[in-house]
VOGU-3710 file (C-alpha; in Angstrom, 3 decimals, decimal comma):
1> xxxxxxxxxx> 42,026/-2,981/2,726  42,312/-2,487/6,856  41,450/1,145/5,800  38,208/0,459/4,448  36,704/-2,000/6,781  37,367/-0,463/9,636  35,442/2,490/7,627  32,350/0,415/6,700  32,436/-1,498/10,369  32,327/2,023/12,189
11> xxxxxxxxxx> 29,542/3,453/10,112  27,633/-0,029/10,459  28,042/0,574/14,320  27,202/4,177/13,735  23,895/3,412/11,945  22,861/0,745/14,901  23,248/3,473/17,506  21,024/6,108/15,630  18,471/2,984/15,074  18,915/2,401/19,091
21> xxxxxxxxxx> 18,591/6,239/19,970  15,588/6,837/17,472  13,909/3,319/18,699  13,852/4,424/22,392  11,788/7,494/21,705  8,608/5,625/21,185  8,567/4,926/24,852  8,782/8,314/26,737  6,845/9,999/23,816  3,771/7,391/24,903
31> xxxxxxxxxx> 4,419/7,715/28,634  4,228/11,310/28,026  0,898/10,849/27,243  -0,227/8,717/29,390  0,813/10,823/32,418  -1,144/13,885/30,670  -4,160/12,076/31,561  -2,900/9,976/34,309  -0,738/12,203/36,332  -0,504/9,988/39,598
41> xxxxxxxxxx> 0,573/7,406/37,887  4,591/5,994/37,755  6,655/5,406/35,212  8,961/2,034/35,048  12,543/1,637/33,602  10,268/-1,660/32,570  8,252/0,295/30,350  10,632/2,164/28,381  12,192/-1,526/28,044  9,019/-3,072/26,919
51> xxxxxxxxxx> 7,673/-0,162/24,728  11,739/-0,204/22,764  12,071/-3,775/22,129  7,846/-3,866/20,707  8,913/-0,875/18,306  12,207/-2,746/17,169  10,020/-5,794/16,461  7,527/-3,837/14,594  9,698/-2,088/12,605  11,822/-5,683/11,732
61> xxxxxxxxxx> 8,271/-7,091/10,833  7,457/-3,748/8,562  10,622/-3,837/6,959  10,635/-7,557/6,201  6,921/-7,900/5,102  5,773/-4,392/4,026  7,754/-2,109/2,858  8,688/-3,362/-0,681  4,823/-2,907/-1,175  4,478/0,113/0,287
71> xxxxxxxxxx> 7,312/2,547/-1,223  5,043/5,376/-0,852  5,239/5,914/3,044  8,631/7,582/2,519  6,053/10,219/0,440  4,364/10,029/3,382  6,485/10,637/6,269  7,726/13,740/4,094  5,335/15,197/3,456  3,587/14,344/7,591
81> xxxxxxxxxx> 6,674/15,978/8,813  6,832/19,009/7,369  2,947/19,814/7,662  4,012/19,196/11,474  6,775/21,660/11,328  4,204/24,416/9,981  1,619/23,637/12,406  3,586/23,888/15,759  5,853/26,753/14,621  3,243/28,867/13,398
91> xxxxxxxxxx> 1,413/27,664/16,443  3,804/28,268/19,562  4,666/31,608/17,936  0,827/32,759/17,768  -0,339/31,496/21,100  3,071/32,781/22,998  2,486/36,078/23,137  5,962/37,373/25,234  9,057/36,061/24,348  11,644/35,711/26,404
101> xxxxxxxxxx> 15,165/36,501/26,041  17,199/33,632/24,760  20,079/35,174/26,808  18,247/34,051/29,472  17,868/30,385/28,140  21,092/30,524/27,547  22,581/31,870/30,698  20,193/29,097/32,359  21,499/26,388/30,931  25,088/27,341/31,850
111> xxxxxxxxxx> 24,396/27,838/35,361  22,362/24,161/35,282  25,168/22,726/33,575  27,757/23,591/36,069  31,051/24,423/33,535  31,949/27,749/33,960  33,492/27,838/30,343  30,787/29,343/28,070  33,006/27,643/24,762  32,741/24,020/26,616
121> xxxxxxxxxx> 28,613/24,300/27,048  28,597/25,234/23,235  30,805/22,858/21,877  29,652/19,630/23,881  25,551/20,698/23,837  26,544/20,841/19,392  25,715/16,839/20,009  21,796/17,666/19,999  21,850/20,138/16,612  24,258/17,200/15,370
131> xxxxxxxxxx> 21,468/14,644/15,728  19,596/16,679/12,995  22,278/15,094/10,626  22,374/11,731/11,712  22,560/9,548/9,049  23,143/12,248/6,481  24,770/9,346/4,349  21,762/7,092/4,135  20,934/7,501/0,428  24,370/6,621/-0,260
141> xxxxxxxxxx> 23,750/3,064/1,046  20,298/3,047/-0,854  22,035/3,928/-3,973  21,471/0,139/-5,590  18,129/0,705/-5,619  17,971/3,861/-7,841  17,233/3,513/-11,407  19,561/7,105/-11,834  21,785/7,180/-8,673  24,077/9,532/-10,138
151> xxxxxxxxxx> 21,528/12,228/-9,583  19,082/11,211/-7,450  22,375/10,770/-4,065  23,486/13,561/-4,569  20,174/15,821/-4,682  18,999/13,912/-1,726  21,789/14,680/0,045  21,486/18,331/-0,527  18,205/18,297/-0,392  18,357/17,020/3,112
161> xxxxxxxxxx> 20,683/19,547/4,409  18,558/22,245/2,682  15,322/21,427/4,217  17,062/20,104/7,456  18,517/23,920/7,883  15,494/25,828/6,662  13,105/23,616/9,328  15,354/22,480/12,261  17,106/26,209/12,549  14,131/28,748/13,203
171> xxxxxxxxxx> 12,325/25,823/14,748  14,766/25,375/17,389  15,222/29,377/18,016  11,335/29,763/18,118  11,162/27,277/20,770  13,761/29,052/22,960  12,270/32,358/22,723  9,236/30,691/23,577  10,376/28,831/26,974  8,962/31,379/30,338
181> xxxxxxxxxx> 10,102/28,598/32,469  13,248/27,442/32,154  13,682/25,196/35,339  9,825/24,050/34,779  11,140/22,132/31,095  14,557/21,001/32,951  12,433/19,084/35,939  11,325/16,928/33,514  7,297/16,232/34,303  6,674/13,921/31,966
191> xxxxxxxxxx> 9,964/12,696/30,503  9,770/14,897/27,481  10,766/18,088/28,059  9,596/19,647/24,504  5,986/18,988/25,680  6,538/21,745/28,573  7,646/24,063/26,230  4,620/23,332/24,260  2,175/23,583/27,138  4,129/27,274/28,072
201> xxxxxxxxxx> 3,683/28,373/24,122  0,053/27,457/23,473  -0,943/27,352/27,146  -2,992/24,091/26,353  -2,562/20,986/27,110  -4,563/19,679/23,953  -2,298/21,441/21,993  1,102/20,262/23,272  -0,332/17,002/23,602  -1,104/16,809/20,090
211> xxxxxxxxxx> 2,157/18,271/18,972  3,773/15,362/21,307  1,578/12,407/19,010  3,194/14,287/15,903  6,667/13,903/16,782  6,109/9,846/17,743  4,341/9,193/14,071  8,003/11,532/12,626  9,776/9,068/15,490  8,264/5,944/13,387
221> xxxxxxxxxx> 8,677/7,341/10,445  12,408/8,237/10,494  12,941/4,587/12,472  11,907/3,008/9,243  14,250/4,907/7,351  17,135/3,968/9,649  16,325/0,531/9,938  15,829/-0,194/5,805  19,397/1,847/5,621  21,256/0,056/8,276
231> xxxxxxxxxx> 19,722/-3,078/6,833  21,432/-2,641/3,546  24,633/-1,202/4,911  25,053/-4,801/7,051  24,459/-6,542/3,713  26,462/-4,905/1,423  29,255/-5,496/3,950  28,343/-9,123/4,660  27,960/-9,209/0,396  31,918/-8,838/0,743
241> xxxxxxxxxx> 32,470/-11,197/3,039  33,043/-9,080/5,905  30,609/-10,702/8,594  31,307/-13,892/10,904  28,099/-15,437/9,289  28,696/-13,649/5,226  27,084/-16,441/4,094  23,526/-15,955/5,592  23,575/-12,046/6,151  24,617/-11,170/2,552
251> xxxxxxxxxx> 21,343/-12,910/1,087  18,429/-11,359/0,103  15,080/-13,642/0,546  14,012/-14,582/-2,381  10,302/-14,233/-1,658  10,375/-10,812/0,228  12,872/-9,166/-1,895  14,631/-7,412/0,894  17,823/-8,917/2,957  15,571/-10,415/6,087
261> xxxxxxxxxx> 19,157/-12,221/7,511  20,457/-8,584/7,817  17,408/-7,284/9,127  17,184/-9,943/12,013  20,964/-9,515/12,959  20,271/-5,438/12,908  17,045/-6,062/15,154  18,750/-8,508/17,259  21,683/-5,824/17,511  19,147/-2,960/18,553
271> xxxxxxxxxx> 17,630/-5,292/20,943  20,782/-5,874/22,843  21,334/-2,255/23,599  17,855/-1,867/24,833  18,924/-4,190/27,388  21,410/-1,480/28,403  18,533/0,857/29,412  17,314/-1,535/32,485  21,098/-1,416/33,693  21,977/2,133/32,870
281> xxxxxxxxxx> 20,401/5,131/30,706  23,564/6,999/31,373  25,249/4,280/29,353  22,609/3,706/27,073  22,888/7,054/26,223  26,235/6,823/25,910  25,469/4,230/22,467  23,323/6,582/21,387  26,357/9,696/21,175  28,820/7,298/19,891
291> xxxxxxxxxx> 26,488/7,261/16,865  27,350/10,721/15,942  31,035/10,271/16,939  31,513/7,088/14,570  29,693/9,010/11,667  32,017/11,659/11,437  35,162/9,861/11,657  34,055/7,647/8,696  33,347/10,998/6,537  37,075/11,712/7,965
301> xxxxxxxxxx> 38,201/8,886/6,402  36,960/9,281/2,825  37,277/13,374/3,152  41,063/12,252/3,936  41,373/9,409/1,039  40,071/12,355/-1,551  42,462/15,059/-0,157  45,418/12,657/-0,376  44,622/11,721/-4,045  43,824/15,379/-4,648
311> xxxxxxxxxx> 40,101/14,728/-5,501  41,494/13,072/-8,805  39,449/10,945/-11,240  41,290/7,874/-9,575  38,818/8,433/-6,582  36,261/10,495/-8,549  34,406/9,144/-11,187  35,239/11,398/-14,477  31,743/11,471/-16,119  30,132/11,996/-12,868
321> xxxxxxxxxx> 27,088/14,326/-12,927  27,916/16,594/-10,064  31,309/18,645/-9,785  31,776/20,678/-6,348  35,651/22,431/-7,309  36,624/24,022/-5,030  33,981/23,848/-2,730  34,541/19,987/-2,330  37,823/20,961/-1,488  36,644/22,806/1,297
331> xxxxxxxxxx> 34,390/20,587/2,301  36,700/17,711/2,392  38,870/19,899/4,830  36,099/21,213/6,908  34,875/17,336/7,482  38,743/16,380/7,759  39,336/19,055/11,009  35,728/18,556/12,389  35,852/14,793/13,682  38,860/15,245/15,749
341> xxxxxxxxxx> 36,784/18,194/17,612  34,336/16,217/18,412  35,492/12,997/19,155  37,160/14,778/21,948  34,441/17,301/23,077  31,485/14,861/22,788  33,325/12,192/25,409  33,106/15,260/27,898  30,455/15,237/30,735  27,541/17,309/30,220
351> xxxxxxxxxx> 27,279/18,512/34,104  29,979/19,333/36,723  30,421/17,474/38,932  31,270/14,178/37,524  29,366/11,298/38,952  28,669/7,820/37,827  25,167/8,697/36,894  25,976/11,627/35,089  29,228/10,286/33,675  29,724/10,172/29,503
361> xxxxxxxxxx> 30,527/6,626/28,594  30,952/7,164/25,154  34,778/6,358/24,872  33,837/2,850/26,691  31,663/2,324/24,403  33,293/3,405/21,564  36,170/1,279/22,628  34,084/-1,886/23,022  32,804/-1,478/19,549  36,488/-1,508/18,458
371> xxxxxxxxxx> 37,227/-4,527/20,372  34,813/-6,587/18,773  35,283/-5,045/14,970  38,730/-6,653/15,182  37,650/-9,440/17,414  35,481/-9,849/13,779  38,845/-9,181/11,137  40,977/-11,632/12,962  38,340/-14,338/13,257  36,971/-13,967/9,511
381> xxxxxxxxxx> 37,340/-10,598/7,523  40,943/-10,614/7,533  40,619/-14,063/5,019  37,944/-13,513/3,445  37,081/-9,530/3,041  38,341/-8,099/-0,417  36,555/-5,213/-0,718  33,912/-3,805/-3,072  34,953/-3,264/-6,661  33,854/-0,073/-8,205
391> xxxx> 33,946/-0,359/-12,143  33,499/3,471/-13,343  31,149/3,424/-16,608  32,512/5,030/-19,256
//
C-alpha cells in the first residue's frame, strides 16, 4: 500500500512541475516579441510573474468551463503543431544556405559549459531531449474517459513516441546545423534563444518572429493537455482517499462535468511555484527538472512490480489487447536501469564553476516534495488510503 502511494504522490508532483515548466513559457515567448519591436525596452522578473500566473488562470477557467464542449481542440492542437513542424523545418533548411558543422556546436557548448568530461555534458544536457517525453503517461490517467481504453492507451502511447521521434529528432539536428553563431543564441537577446537561431536560418526577422507566435499557440496547447491530465490524476487519487481534503477534491461538479475542486487545488499548486520565479529562476527551474526526475522513478516502480511478478497475468490483464513478449521485458529493464542514471546525473550543475545562481536545486526540491507527501500519509492517507481496485473483465 506505502508502495503505491508514494508512486501516485510522485507522479502527481511530477505532473505539477511539467504544468509549472510548460506555464512559464507563455511569458518569455511574449516578451520575445515585444522586444522584436521594442528593443530598448526592459524586461521585469514582474512580468514573467504576471504573464505565468494570467496563463494558469486561463487555463483553470478553460478547463473548468470549456473544454467538455470543446473536445475538438485536442484535433486542433495536433494537427497546428505538426503543420508548424513542416513549415519551420522546411523553412530554416531552405533559407540557410551553409551549414555549419555540428562538431562545432558541439565543441561550443562544452567549452561554455565548463566540464571538461565530454560523457558529463551528454548525459546531464539528455534533460532537454527528455522534456520531449514529459508526460508520456498522460493517456493513461485519461483512460476513464475512453469508450475502448484497451486500444485507444496503448496506440496513443506509441503513437506519441512515434511522431515525437520522427518530428523532435531531425528537427532538433536541422536546427544545429543551422546555428552560424553560436555565442550570438547563448547571449540570450531576447530570452528565447530558438528565435536567434531562427533569425540566423531565414535571415528575417518576420520569419523567426512568426515561428516564435507558433511555438506559444503549441505552448497553450500542450498546457491544456497537462492541466486536464494532472487534473484527473489529483482526483483519482483524492477518489481513494489519499488527499488531506478527499472529500472535496475527489468530486466532480455536477454541472460542469469535470473535477473543478481538483482543478483549483492543481492551479493553486502551479501558482505557488510561480512565486518561486520572483525569488529564484535557478530554483524555479530546479521544479521544473524534478518533473522529469519524479516521472521516471514512478515508471521504475511499476517496470520493477512487473519484473518481480515476471510480467504474469497477476499484474497483466490476460485478455488484454496488446502483448509486447519479450520486448516488454526489455523495456521493463531498460526503464528499471534508466531512473537511477538520471536521478543522479540530472541533480548535477550544468556549468563549472558552481555558484548559487547557477547551482541545481533539484535534490532540495525533490526532497521537500518528499517531506510533505509523508507530512500528507501520516496526517490522513495512512487511515484512510486503500488503494484502487482493479477488477480484470473476463
Amino acid at each position: 500500500m506505502p508502495q503505491s502511494y508514494c508512486c501516485a504522490a510522485f507522479n502527481i508532483f511530477g505532473w505539477l512541475s511539467i504544468c509549472s515548466g510548460v506555464t512559464i513559457q507563455a511569458g518569455p515567448f511574449i516578451e520575445a516579441i515585444r522586444l522584436l519591436f521594442n528593443p530598448d525596452s526592459k524586461v521585469s522578473p514582474w512580468q514573467y510573474f504576471l504573464l505565468y500566473q494570467a496563463t494558469d488562470v486561463l487555463i483553470l477557467l478553460y478547463n473548468i468551463y470549456l473544454l467538455r464542449r470543446t473536445n475538438w481542440i485536442h484535433d486542433v492542437g495536433f494537427v497546428f503543431s505538426l503543420c508548424s513542424f513542416v513549415i519551420i523545418f522546411v523553412t530554416c533548411l531552405s533559407r540557410s544556405g551553409t551549414f555549419n558543422s555540428a562538431e562545432f556546436v558541439w565543441t561550443s557548448f562544452i567549452n561554455d559549459s565548463g566540464w571538461g568530461s565530454d560523457a558529463v555534458v551528454f548525459l546531464s544536457g539528455m534533460a532537454n531531449p527528455n522534456f520531449l517525453w514529459a508526460g508520456i503517461d498522460g493517456a493513461i490517467h485519461l483512460a476513464e474517459e475512453c469508450s475502448n481504453a484497451s486500444t485507444a492507451v496503448p496506440g496513443a502511447l506509441f503513437s506519441t513516441i512515434i511522431v515525437g521521434f520522427v518530428t523532435a529528432f531531425p528537427f532538433g539536428i536541422a536546427m544545429l546545423y543551422c546555428i552560424k553563431d553560436f555565442d550570438l543564441v547563448t547571449a540570450d537577446l531576447t530570452g528565447v534563444p530558438i528565435y536567434e537561431i531562427w533569425y540566423q536560418a531565414t535571415h528575417s526577422a518576420a520569419a523567426a518572429t512568426a515561428f516564435v507566435i507558433f511555438i506559444l499557440m503549441i505552448a497553450l496547447f500542450a498546457l491544456n493537455g497537462c492541466v486536464e491530465v494532472s487534473a484527473r490524476l489529483t482526483w483519482s487519487f483524492a477518489r481513494d482517499n489519499a488527499l488531506v481534503g478527499s472529500k472535496y477534491i475527489g468530486k466532480v461538479d455536477e454541472k460542469q462535468k469535470v473535477p473543478t475542486w481538483a482543478l483549483l487545488a492543481n492551479a493553486f499548486v502551479i501558482l505557488i511555484i510561480g512565486c518561486f520565479y520572483l525569488g529564484s529562476s535557478t530554483a524555479f527551474n530546479a521544479f521544473i527538472g524534478s518533473g522529469l526526475l519524479l516521472q521516471q522513478c514512478c515508471f521504475a516502480m511499476l517496470a520493477a512490480l512487473l519484473l518481480w511478478h515476471r510480467r504474469s497475468d497477476f499484474v497483466l490483464p490476460l485478455n488484454r489487447k496488446v502483448r509486447l513478449g519479450w520486448f516488454g521485458w526489455v523495456a521493463n529493464m531498460v526503464t528499471l536501469l534508466f531512473a537511477p542514471l538520471i536521478t543522479i546525473i540530472y541533480c548535477f550543475p550544468l556549468t563549472l564553476p558552481v555558484a548559487p545562481s547557477n547551482a541545481n536545486y533539484a535534490s532540495a526540491v525533490v526532497g521537500v516534495m518528499i517531506l510533505f507527501v509523508i507530512l500528507n500519509w501520516f496526517l490522513h492517507a495512512r487511515k484512510h488510503f486503500k488503494g484502487p481496485r482493479i477488477q480484470w473483465s473476463s
